[in-house]
Backbone as CSV, one residue per row, in Angstrom:
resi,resn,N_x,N_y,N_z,CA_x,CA_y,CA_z,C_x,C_y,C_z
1,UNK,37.253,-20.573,8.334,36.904,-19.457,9.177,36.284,-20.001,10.461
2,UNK,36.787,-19.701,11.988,36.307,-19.776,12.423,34.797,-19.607,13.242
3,UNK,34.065,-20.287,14.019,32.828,-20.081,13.954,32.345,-18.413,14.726
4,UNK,33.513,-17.868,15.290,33.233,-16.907,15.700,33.174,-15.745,15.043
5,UNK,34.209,-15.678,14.154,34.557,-14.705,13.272,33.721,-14.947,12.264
6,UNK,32.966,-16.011,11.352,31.737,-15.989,10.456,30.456,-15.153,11.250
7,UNK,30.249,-15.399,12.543,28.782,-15.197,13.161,29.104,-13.374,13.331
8,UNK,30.555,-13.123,13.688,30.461,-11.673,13.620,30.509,-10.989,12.822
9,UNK,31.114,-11.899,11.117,30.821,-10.544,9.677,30.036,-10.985,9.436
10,UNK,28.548,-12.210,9.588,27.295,-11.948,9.119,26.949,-10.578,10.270
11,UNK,26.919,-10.818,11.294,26.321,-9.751,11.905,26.524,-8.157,11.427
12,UNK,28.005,-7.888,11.084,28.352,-6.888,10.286,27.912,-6.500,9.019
13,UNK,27.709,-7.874,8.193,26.760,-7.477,7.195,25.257,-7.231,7.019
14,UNK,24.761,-8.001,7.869,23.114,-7.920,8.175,22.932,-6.284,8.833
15,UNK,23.966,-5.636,9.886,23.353,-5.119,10.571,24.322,-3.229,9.492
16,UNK,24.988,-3.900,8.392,25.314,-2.496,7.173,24.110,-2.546,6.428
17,UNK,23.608,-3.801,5.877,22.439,-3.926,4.926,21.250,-3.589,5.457
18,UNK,20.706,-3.815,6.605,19.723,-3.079,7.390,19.648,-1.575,7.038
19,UNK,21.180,-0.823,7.361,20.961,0.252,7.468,21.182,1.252,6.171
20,UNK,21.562,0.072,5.706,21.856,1.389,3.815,20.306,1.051,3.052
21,UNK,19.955,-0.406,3.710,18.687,-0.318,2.865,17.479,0.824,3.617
22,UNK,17.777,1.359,5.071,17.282,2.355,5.526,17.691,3.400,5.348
23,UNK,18.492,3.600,5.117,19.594,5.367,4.531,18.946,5.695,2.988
24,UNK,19.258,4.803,2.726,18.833,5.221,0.815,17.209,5.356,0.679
25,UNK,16.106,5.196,1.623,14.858,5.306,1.724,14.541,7.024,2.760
26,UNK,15.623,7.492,3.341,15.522,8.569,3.950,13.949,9.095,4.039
27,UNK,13.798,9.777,3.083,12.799,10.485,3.430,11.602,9.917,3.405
28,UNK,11.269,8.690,3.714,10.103,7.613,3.454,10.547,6.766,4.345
29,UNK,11.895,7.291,5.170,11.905,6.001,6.135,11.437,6.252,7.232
30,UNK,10.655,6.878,7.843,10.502,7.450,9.039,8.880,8.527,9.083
31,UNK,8.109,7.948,10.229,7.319,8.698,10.566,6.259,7.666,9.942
32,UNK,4.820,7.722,10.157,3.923,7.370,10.184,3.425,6.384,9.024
33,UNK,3.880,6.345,7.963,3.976,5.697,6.670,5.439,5.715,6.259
34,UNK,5.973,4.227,6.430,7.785,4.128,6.580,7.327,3.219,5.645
35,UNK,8.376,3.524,4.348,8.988,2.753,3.490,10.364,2.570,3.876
36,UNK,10.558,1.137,4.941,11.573,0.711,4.655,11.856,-0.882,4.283
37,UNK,12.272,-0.901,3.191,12.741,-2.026,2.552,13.314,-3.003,3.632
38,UNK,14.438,-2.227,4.342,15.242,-2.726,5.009,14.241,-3.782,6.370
39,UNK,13.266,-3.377,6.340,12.402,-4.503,7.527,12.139,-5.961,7.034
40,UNK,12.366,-6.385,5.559,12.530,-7.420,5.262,13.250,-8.476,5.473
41,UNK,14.255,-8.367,6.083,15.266,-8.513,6.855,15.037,-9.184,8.006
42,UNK,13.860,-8.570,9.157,13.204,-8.715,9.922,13.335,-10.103,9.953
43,UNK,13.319,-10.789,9.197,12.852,-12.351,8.815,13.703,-13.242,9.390
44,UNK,14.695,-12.482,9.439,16.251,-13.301,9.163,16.307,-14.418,10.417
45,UNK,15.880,-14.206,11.806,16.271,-14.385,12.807,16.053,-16.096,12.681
46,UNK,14.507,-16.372,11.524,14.357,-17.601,11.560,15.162,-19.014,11.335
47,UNK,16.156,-18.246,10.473,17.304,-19.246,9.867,18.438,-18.971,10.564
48,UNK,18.770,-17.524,10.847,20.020,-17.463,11.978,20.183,-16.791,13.094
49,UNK,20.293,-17.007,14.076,19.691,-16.426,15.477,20.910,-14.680,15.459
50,UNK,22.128,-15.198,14.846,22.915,-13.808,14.890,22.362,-12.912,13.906
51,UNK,21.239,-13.122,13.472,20.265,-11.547,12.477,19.594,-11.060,13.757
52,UNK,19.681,-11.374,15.000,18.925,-10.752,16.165,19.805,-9.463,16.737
53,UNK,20.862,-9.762,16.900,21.710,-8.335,17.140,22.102,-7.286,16.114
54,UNK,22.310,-8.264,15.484,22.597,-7.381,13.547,21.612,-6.525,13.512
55,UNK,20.322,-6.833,13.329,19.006,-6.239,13.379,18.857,-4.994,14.156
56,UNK,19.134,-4.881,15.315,19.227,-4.208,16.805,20.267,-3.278,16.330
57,UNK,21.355,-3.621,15.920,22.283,-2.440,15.646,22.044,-2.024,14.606
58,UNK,21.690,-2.270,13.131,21.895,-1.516,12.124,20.172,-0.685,12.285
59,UNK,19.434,-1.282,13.278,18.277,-0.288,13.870,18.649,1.098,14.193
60,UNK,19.681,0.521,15.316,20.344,1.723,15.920,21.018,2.719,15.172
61,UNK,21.928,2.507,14.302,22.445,3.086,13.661,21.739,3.733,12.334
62,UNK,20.357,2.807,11.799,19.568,4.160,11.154,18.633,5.109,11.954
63,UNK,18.274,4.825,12.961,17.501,5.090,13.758,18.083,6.847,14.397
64,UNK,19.639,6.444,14.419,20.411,7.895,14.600,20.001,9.469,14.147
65,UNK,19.594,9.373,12.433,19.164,10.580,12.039,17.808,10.886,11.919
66,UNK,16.532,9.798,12.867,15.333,9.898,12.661,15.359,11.458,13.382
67,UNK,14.025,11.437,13.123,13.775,13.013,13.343,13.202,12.776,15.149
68,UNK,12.717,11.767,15.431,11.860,11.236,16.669,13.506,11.300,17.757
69,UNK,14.432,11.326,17.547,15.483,11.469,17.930,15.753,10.290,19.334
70,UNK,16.454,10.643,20.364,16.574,9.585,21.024,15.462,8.245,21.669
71,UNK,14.213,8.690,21.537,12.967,7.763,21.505,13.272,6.850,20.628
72,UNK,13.638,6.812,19.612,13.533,6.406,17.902,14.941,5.192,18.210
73,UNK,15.842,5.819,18.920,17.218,4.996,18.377,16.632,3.773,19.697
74,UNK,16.551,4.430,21.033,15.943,3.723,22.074,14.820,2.280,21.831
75,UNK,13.648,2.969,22.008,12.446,2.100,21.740,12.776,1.733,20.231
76,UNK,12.596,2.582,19.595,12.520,1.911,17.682,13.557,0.588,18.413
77,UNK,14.420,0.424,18.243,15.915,-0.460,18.507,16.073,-1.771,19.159
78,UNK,14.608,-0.929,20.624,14.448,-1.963,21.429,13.145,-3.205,20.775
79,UNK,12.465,-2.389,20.136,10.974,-2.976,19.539,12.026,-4.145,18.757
80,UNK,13.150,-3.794,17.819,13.682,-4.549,16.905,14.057,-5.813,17.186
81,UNK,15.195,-5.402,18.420,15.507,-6.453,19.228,14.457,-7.575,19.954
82,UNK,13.164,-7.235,20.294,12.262,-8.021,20.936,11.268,-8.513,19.826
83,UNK,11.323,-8.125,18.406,10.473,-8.358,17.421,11.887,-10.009,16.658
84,UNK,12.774,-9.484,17.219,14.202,-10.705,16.428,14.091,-11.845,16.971
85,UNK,14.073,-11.480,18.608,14.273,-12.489,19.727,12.933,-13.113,19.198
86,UNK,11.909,-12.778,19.334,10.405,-13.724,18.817,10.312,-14.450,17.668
87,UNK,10.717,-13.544,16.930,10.847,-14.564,15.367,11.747,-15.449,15.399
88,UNK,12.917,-15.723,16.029,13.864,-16.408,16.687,13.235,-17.845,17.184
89,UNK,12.432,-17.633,18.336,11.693,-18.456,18.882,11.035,-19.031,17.953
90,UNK,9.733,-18.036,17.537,8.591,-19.141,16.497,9.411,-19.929,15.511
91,UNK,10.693,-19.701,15.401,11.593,-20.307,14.100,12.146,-21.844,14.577
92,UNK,12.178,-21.578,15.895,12.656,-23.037,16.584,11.510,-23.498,16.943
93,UNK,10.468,-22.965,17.012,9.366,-24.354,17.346,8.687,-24.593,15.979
94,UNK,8.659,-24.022,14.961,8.097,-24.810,14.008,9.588,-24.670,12.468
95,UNK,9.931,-26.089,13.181,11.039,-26.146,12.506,11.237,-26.487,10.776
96,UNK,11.331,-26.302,9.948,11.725,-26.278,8.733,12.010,-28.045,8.489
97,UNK,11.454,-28.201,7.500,11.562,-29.496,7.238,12.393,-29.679,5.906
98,UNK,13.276,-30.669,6.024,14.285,-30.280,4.822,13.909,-31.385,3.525
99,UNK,13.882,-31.373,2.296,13.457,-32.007,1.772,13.665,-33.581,1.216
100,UNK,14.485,-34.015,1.871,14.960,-35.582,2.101,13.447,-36.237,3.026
101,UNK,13.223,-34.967,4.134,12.703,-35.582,5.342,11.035,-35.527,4.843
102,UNK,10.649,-34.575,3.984,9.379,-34.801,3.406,8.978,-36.096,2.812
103,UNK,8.120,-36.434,3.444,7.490,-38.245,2.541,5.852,-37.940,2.506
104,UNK,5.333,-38.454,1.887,4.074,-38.548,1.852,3.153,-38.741,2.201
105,UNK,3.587,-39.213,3.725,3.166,-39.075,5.273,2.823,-37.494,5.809
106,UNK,4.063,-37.428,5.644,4.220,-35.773,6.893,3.729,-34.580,5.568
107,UNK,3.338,-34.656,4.073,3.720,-33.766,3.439,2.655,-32.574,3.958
108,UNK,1.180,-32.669,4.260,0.566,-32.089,4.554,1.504,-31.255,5.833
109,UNK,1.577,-32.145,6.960,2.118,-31.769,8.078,3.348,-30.419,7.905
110,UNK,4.376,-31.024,7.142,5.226,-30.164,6.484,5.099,-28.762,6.027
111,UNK,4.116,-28.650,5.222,3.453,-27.341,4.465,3.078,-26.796,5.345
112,UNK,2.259,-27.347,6.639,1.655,-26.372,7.192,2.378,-25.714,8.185
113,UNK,3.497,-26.439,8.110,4.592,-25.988,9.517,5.234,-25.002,8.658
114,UNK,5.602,-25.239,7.814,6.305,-24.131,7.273,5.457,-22.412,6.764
115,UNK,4.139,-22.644,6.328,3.095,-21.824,6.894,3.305,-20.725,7.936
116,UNK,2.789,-21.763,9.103,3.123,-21.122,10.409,4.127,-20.647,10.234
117,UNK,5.345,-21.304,10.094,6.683,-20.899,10.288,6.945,-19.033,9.917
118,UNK,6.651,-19.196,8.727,6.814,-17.443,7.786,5.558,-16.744,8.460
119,UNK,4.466,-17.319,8.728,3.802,-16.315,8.644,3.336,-15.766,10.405
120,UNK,3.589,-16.613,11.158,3.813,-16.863,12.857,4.754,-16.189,12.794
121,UNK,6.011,-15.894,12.074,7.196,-15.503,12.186,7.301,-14.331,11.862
122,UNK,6.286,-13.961,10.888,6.509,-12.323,10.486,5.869,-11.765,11.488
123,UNK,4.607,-11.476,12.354,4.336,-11.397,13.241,4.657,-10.616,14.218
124,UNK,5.629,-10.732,14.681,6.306,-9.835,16.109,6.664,-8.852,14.683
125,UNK,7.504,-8.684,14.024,7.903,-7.427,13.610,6.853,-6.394,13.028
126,UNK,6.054,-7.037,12.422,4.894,-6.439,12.217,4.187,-5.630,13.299
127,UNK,3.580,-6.465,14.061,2.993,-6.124,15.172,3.279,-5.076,16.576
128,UNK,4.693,-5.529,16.508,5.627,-4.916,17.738,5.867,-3.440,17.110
129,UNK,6.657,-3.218,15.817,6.663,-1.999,14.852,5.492,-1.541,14.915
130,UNK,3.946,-1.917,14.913,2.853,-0.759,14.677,2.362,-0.278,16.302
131,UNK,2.682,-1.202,17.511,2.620,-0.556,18.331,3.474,0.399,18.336
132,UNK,4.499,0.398,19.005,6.048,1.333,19.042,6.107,2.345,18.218
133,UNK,5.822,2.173,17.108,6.194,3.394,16.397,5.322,4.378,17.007
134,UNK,4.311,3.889,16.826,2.858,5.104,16.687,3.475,5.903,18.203
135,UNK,3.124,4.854,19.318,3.847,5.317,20.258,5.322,6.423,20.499
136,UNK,5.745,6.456,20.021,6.789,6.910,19.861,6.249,8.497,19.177
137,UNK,5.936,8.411,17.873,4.957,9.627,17.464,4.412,10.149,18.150
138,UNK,3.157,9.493,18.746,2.680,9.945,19.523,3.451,11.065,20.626
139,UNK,4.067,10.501,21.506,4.737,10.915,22.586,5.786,12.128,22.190
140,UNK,6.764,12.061,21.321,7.350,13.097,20.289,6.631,14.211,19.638
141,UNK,5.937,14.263,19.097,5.362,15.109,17.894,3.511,15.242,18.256
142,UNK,3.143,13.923,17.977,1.980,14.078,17.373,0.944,13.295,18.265
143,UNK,0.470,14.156,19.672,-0.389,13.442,20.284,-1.565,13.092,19.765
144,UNK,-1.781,12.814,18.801,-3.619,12.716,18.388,-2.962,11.981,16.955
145,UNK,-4.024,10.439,16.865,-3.552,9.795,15.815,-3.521,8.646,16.015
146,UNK,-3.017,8.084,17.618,-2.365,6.756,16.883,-2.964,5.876,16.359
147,UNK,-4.081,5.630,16.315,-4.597,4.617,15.565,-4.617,4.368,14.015
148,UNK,-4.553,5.643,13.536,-4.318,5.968,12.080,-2.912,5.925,12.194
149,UNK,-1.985,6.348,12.837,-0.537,5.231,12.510,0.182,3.813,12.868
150,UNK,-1.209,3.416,13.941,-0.449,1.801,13.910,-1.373,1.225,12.902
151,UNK,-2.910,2.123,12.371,-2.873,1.203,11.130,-2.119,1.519,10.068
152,UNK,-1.462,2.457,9.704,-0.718,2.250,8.267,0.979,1.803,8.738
153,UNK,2.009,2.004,9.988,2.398,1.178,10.400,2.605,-0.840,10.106
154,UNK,1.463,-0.846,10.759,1.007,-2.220,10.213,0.870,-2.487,8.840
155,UNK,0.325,-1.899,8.370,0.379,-1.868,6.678,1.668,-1.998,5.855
156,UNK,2.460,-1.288,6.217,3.752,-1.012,5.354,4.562,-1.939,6.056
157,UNK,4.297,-2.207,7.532,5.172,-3.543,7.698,4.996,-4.572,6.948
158,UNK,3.786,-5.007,6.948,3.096,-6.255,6.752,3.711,-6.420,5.508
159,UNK,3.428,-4.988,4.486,4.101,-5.333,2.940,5.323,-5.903,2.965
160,UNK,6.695,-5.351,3.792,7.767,-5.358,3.839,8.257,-6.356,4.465
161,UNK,7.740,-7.206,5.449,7.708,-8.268,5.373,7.624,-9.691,4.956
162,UNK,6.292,-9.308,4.933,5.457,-10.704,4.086,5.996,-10.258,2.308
163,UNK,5.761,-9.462,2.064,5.804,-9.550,0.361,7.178,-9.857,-0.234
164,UNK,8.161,-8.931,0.346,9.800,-9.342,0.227,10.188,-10.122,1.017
165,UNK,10.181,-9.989,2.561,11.188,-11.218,3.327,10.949,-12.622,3.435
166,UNK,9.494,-13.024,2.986,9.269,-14.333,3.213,9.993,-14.972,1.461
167,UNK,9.891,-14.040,0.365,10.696,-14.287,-0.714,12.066,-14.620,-0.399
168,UNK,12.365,-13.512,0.851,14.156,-13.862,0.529,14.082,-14.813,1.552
169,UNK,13.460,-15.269,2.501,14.001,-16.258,3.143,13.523,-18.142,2.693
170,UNK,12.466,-17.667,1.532,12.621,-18.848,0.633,13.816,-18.918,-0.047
171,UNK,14.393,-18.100,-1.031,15.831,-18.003,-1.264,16.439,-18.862,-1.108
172,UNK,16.771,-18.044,0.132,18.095,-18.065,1.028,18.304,-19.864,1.665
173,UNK,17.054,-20.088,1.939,16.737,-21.490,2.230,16.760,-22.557,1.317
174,UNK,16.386,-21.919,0.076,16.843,-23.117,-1.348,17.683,-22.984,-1.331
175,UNK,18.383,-21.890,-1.686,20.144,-21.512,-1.588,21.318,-22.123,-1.346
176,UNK,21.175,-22.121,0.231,21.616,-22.186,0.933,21.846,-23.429,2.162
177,UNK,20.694,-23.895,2.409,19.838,-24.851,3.212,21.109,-24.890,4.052
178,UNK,21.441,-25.674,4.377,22.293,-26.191,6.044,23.608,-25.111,6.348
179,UNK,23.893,-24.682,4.752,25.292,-23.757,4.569,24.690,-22.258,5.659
180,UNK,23.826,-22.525,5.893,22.975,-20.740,6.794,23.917,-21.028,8.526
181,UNK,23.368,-22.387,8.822,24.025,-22.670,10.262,25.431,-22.614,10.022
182,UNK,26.011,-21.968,11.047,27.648,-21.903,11.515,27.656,-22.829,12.495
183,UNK,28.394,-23.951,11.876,29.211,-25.250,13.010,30.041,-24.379,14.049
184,UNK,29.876,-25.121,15.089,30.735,-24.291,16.421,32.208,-25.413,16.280
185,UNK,33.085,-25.488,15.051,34.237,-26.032,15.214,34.868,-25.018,15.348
């Protein structure tokens, strides 16, 4: 398979799984206390930079039947995209150390990069999601509040993040390890 056509059905799949894991949460996906599973995901950008658009669209596309209506598909979408692009970044500067390259030198060094790595990395989505949303509420519906929704915001990110995505992107990384990058042959 070429390298183009792999990077565009992960993107197709990241950015269906985003949104069914947001569809099937409907009535908990949206508004001030969001259960969505699907932000675990969020993670992805660290191991493959094409979970940054994937992300952005299957945003968009759950984002369609929020009740916050075009704010929601807009900002929600845009927050996604600028929460991908960051985790993206922190993912290339504290790079993953593969386990050949661990010695008993760097092992401390190692652990702690990888540390940073997940937890520097969860970060923007967390963070960027409890501004934005509230915002968004706010401005839509519910002028009085936001602080009581970027803190539970933050909360339900943080779970959905840190508790599931740093799991799956251990995974995915035992898993998987070098098989994640698409060679540009």
């Amino acid at each position: 398979m070429k390298a183009r056509t792999a990077i565009l059905v992960r993107i197709g799949i990241i950015a269906a799984l985003y949104t069914v894991l947001t569809l099937i949460t409907t009535p908990i996906a949206f508004g001030p206390i969001q259960v969505r599973i699907s932000e675990a995901l969020t993670l992805l950008p660290l191991v493959m930079p094409e979970a940054i658009p994937a992300l952005f669209l299957g945003c968009i596309l759950s984002n369609i039947i929020s009740a916050y209506g075009v704010f929601d598909i807009v900002f929600g979408s845009l927050a996604t995209l600028l929460a991908g692009f960051l985790t993206f970044l922190i993912g290339r500067v504290f790079r993953f150390y593969k386990k050949n390259e661990i010695t008993l030198e760097n092992k401390k060094k190692a652990y702690t990069t990888m540390f940073f790595r997940y937890f520097l990395g969860g970060l923007p989505p967390v963070l960027i999601n409890a501004i934005v949303i509230p915002l968004i509420i706010y401005f839509v519906s519910t002028p009085e509040g936001y602080w009581i929704n970027f803190a539970s915001i933050l909360a339900t990110q943080a779970i959905w993040v840190y508790a599931l995505g740093i799991p799956m992107i251990l995974v995915l990384e035992k898993r998987f390890g070098d098989k994640l990058k698409i060679s540009k042959k």
